[in-house]
Biopython code that builds the backbone (N, CA, C, O; Angstrom):
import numpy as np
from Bio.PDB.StructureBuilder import StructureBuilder

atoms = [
    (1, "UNK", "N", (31.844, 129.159, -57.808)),
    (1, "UNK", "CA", (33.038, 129.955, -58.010)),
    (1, "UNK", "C", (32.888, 131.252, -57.227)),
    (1, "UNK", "O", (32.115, 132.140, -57.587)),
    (2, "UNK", "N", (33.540, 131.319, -56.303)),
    (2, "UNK", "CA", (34.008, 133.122, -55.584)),
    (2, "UNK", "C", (34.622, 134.336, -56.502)),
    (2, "UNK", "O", (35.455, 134.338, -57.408)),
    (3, "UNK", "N", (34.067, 135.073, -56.053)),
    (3, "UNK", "CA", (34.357, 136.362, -56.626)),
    (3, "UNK", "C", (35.401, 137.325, -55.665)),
    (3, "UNK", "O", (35.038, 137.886, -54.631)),
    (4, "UNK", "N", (36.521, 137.373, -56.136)),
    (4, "UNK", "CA", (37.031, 138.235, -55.074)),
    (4, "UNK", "C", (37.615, 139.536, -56.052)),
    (4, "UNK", "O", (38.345, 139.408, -57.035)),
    (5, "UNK", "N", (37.034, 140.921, -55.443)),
    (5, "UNK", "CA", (37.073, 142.191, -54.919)),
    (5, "UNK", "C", (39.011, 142.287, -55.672)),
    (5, "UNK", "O", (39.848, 141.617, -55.068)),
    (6, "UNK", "N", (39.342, 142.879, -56.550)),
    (6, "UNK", "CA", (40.651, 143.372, -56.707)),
    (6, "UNK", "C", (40.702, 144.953, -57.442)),
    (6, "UNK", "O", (39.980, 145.444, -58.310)),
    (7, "UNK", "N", (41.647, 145.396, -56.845)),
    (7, "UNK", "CA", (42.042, 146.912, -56.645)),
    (7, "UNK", "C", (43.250, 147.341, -57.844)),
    (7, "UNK", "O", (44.350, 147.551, -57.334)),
    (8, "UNK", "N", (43.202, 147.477, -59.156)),
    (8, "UNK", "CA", (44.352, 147.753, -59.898)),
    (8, "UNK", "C", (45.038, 149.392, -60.162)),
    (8, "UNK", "O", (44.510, 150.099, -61.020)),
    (9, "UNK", "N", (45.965, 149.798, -59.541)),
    (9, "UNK", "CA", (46.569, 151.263, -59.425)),
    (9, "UNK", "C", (47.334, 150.967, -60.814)),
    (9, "UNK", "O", (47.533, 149.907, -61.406)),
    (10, "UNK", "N", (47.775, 152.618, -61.184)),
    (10, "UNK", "CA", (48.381, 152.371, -62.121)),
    (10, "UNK", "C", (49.729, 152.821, -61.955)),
    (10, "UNK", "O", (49.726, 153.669, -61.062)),
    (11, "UNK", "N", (50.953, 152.627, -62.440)),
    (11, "UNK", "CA", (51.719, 152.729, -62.112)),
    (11, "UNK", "C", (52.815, 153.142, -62.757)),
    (11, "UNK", "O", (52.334, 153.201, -63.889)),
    (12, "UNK", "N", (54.487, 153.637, -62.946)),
    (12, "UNK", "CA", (54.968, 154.257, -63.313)),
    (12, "UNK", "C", (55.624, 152.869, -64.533)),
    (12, "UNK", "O", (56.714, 152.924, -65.102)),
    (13, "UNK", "N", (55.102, 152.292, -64.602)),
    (13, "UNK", "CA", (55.689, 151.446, -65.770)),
    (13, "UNK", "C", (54.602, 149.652, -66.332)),
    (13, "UNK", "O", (54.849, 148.592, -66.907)),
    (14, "UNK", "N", (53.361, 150.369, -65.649)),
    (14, "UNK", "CA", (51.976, 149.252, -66.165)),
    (14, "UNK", "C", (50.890, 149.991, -64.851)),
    (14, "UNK", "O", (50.382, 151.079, -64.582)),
    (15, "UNK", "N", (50.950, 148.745, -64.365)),
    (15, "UNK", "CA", (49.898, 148.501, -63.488)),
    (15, "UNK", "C", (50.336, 147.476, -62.714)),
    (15, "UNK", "O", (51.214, 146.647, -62.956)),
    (16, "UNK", "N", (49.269, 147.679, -61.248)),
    (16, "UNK", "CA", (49.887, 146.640, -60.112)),
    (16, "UNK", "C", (48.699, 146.333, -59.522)),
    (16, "UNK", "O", (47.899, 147.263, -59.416)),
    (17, "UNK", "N", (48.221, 144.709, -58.901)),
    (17, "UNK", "CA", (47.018, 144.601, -58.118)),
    (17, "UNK", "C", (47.344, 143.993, -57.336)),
    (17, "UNK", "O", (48.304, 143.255, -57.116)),
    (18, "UNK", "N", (45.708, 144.590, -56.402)),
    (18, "UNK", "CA", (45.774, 143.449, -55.257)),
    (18, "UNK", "C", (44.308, 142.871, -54.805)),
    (18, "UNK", "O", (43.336, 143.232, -55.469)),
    (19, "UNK", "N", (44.120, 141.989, -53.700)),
    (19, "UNK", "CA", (43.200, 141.915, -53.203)),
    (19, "UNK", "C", (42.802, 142.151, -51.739)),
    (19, "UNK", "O", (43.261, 141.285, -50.994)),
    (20, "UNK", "N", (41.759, 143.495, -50.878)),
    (20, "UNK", "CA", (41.443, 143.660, -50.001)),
    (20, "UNK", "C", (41.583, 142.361, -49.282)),
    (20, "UNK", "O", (42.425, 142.174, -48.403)),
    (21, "UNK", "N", (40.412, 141.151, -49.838)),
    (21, "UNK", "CA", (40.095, 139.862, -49.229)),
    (21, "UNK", "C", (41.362, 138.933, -49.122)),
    (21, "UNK", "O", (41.457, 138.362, -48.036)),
    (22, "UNK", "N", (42.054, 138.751, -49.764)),
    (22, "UNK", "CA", (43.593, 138.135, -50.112)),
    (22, "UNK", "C", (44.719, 138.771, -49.434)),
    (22, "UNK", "O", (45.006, 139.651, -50.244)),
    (23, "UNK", "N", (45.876, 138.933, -48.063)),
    (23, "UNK", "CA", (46.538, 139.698, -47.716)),
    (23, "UNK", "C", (47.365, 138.801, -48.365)),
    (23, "UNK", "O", (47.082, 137.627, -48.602)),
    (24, "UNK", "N", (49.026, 139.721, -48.823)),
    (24, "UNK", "CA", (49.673, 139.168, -49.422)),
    (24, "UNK", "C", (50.236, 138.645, -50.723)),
    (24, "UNK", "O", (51.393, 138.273, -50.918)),
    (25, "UNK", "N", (49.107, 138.681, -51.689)),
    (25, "UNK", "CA", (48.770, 138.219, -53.200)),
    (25, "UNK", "C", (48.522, 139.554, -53.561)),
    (25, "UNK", "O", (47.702, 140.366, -53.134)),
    (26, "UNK", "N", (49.346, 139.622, -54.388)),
    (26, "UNK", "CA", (49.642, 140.884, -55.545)),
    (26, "UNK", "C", (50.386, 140.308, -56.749)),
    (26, "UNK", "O", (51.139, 139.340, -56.646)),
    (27, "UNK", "N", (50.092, 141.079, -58.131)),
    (27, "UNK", "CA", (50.174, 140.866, -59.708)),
    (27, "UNK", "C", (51.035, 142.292, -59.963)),
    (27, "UNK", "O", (50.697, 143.322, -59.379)),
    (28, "UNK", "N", (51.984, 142.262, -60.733)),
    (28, "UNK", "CA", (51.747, 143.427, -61.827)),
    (28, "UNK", "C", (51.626, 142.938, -63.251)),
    (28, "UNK", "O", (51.688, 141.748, -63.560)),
    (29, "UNK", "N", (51.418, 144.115, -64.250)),
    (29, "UNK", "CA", (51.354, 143.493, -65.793)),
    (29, "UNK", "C", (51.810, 145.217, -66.603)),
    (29, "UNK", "O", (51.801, 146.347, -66.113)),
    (30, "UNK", "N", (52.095, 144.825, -67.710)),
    (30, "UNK", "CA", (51.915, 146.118, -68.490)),
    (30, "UNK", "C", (50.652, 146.622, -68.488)),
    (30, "UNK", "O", (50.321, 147.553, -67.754)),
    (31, "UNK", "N", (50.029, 146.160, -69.139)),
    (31, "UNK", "CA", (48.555, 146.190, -69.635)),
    (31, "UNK", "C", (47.393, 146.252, -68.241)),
    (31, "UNK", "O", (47.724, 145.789, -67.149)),
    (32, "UNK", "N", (46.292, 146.762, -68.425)),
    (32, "UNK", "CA", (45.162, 146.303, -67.676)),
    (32, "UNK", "C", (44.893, 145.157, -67.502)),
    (32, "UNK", "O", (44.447, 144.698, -66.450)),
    (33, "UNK", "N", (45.189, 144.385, -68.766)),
    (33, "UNK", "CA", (44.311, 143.302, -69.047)),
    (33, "UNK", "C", (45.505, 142.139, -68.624)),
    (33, "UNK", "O", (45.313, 141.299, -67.745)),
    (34, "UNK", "N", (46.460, 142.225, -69.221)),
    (34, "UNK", "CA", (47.467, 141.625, -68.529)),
    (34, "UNK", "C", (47.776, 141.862, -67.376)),
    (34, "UNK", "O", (48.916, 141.400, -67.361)),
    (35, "UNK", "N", (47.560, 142.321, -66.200)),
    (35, "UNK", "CA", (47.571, 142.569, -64.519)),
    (35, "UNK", "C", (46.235, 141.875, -64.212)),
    (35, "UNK", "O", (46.113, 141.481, -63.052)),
    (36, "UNK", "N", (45.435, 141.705, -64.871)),
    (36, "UNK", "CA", (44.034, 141.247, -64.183)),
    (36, "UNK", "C", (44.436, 139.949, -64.658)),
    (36, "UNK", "O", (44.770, 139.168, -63.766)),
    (37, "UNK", "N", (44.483, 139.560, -65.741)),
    (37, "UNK", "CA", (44.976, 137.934, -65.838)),
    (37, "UNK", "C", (46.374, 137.309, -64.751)),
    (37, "UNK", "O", (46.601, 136.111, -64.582)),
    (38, "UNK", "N", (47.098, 138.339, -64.180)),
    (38, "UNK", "CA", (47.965, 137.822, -63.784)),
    (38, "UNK", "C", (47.637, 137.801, -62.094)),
    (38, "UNK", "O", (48.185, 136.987, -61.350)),
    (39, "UNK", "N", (46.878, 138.594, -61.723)),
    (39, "UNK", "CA", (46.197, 138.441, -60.584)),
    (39, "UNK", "C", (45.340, 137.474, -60.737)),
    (39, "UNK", "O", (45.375, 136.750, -59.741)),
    (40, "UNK", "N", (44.697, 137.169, -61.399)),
    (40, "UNK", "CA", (43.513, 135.616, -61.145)),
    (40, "UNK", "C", (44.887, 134.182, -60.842)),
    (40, "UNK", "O", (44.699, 133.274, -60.033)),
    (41, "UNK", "N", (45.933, 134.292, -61.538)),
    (41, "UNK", "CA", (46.674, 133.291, -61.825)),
    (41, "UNK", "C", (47.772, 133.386, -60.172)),
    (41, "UNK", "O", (48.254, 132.377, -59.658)),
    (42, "UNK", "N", (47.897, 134.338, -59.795)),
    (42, "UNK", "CA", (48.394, 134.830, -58.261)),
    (42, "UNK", "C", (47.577, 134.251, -57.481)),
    (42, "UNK", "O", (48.084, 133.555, -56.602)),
    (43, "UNK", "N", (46.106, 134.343, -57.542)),
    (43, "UNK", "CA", (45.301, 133.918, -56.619)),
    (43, "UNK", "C", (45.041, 132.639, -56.870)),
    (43, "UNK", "O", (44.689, 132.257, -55.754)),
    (44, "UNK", "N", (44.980, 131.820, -57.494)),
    (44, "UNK", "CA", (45.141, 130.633, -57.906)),
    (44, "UNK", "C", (46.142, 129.968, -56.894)),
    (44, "UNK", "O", (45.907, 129.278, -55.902)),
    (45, "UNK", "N", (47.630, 130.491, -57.584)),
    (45, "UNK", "CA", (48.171, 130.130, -56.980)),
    (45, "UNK", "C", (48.594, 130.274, -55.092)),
    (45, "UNK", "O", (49.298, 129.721, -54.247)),
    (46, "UNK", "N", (47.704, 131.299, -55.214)),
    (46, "UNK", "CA", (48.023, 131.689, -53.677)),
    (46, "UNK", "C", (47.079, 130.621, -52.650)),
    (46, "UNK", "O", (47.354, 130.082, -51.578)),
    (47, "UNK", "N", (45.884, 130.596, -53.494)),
    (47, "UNK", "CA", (44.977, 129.090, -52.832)),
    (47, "UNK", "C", (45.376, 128.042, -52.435)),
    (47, "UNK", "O", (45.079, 127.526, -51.358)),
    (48, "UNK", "N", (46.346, 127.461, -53.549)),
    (48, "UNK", "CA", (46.797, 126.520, -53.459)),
    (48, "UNK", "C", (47.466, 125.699, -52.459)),
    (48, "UNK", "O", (47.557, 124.504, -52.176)),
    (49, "UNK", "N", (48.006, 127.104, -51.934)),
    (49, "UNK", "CA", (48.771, 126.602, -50.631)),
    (49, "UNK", "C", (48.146, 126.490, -49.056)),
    (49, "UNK", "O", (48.761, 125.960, -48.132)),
    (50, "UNK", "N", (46.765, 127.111, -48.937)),
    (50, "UNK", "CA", (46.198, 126.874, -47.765)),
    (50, "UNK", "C", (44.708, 126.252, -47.493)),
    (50, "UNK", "O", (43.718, 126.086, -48.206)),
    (51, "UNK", "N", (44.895, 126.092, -46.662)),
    (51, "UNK", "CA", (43.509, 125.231, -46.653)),
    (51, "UNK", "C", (42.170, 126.127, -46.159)),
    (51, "UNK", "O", (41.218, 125.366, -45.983)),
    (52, "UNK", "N", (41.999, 126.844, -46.020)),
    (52, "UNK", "CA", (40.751, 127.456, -45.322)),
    (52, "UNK", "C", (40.969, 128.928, -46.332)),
    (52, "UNK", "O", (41.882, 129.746, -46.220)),
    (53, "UNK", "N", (39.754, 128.953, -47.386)),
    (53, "UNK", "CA", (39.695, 130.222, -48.416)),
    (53, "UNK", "C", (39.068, 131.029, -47.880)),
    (53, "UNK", "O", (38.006, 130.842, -47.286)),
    (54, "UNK", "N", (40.035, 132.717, -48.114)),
    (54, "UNK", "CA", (39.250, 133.479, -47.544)),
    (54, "UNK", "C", (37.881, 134.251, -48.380)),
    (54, "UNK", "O", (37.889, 134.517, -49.582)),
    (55, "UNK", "N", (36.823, 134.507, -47.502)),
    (55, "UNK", "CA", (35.727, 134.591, -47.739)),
    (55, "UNK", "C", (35.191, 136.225, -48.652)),
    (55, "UNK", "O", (34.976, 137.270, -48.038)),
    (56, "UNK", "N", (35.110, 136.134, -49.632)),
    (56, "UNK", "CA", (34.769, 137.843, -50.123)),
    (56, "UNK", "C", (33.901, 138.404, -49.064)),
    (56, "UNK", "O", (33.105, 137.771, -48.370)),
    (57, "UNK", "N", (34.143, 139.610, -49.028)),
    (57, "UNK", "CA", (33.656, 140.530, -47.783)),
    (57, "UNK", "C", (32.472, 141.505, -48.590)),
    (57, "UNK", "O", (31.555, 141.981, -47.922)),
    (58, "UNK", "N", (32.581, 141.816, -50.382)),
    (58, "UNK", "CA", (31.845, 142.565, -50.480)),
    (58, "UNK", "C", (31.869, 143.730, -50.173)),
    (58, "UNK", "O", (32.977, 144.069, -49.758)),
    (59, "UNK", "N", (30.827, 144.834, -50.199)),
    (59, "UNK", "CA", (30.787, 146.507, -50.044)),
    (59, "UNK", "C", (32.391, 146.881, -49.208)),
    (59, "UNK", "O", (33.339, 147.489, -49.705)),
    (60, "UNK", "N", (32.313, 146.425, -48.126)),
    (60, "UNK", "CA", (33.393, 146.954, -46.912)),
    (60, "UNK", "C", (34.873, 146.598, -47.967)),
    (60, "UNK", "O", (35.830, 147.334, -47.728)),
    (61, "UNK", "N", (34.991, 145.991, -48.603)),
    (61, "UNK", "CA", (36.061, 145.892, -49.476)),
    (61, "UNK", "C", (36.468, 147.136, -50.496)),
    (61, "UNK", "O", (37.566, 147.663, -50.669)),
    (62, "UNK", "N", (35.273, 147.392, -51.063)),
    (62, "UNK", "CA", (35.165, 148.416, -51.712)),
    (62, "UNK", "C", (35.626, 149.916, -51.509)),
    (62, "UNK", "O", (36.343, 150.629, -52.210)),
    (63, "UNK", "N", (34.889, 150.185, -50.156)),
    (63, "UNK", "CA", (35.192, 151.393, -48.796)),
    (63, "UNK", "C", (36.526, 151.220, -48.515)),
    (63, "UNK", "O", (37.300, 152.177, -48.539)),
    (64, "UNK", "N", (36.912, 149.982, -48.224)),
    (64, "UNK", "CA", (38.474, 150.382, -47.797)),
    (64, "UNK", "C", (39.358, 150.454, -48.460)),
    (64, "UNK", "O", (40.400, 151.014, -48.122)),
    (65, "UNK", "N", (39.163, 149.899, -49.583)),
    (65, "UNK", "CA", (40.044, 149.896, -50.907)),
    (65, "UNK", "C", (39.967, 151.521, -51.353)),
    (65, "UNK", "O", (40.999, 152.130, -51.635)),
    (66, "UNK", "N", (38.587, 152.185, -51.389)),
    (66, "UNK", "CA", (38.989, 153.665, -51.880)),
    (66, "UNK", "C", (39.697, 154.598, -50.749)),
    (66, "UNK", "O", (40.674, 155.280, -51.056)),
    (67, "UNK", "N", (39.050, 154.603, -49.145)),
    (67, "UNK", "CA", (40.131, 154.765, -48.555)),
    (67, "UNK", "C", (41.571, 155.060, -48.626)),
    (67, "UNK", "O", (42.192, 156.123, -48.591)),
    (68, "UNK", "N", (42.055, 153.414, -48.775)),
    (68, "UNK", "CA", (43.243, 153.138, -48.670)),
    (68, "UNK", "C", (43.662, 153.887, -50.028)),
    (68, "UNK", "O", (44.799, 154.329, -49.860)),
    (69, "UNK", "N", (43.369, 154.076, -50.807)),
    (69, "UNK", "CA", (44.245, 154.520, -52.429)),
    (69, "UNK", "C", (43.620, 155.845, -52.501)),
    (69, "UNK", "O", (43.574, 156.279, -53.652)),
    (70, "UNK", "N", (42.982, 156.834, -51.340)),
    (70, "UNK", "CA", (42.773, 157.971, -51.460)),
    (70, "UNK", "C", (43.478, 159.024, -52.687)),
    (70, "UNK", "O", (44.707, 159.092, -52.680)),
    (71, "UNK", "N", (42.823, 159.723, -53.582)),
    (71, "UNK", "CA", (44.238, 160.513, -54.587)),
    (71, "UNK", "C", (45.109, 159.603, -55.636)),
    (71, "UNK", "O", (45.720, 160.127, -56.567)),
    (72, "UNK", "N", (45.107, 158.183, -55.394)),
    (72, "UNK", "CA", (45.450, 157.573, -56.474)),
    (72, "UNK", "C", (44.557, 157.253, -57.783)),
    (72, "UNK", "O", (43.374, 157.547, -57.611)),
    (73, "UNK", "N", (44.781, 156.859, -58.716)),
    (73, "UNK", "CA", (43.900, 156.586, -59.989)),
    (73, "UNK", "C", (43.863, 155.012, -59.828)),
    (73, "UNK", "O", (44.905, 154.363, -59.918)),
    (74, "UNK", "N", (42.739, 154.460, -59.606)),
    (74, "UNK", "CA", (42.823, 153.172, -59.522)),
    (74, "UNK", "C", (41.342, 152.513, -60.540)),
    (74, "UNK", "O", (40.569, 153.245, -61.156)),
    (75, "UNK", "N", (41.258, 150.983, -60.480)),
    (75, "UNK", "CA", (40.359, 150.624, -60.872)),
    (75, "UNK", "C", (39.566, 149.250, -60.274)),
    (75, "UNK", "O", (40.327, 148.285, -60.339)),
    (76, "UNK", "N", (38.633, 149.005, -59.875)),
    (76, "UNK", "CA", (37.881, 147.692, -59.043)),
    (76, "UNK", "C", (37.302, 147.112, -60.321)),
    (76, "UNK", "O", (36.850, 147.555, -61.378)),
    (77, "UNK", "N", (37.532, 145.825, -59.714)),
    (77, "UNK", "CA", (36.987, 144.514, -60.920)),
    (77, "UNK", "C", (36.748, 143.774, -59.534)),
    (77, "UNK", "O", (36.853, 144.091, -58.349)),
    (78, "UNK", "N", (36.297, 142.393, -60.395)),
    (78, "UNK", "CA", (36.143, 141.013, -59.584)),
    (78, "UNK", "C", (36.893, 140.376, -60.078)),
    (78, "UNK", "O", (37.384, 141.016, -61.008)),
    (79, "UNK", "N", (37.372, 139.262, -59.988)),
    (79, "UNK", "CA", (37.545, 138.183, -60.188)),
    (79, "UNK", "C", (37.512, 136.721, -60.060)),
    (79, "UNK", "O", (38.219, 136.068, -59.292)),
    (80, "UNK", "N", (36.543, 136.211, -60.962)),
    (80, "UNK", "CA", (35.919, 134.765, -60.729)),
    (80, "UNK", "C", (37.730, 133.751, -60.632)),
    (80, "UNK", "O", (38.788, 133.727, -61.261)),
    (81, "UNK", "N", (37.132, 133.100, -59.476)),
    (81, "UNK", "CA", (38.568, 131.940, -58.896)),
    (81, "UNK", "C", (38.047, 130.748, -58.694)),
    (81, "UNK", "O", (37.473, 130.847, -57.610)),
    (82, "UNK", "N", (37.913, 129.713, -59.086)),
    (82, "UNK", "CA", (37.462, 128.373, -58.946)),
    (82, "UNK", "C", (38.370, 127.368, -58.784)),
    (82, "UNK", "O", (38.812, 126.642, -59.675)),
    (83, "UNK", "N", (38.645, 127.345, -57.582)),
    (83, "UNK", "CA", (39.777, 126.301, -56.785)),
    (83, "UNK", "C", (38.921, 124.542, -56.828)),
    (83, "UNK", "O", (37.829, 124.226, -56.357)),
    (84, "UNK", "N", (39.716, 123.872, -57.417)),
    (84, "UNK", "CA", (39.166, 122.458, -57.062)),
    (84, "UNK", "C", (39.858, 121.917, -55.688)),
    (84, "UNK", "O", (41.085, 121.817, -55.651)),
    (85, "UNK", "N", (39.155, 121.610, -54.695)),
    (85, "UNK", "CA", (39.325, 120.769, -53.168)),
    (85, "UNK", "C", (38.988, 119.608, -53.548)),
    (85, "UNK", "O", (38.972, 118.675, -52.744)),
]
sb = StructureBuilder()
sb.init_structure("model")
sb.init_model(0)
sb.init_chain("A")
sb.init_seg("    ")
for serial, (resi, resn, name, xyz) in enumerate(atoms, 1):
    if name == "N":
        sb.init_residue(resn, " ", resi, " ")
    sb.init_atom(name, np.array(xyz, "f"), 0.0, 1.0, " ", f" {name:<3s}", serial, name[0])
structure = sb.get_structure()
């Protein structure tokens, strides 16, 4: 099972995620906990549709993710994704 790197900001009415490694696949939820469940279920589904998974990148994910959300309040998790091929 892969671990991919997701970035949750918070936002003016929950929370919203994404993934550095994943372009494209984004969740929102009220909750923390509900945005992180709804991002695993995004990425799921976002697998589904292509054939070649992209690869977690690790640290450099991390760096660009704080970067990129400079001044925002955000939070990094993982998330375990286990696609059956």
């Amino acid at each position: 099972m892969d671990k991919y790197l997701i970035v949750v900001e918070k936002s003016d009415t929950g929370f919203s995620a994404y993934s550095p490694d994943v372009w494209g696949c984004i969740a929102t939820g009220e909750t923390l906990e509900e945005t992180v469940e709804n991002m695993r279920s995004a990425l799921i589904f976002h697998f589904q549709d292509i054939t070649s998974l992209p690869q977690p990148r690790g640290i450099d994910s991390y760096l660009d993710a704080l970067r990129e959300s400079e001044g925002e309040e955000f939070y990094l998790t993982h998330i375990g994704v286990g696609i059956l091929t």
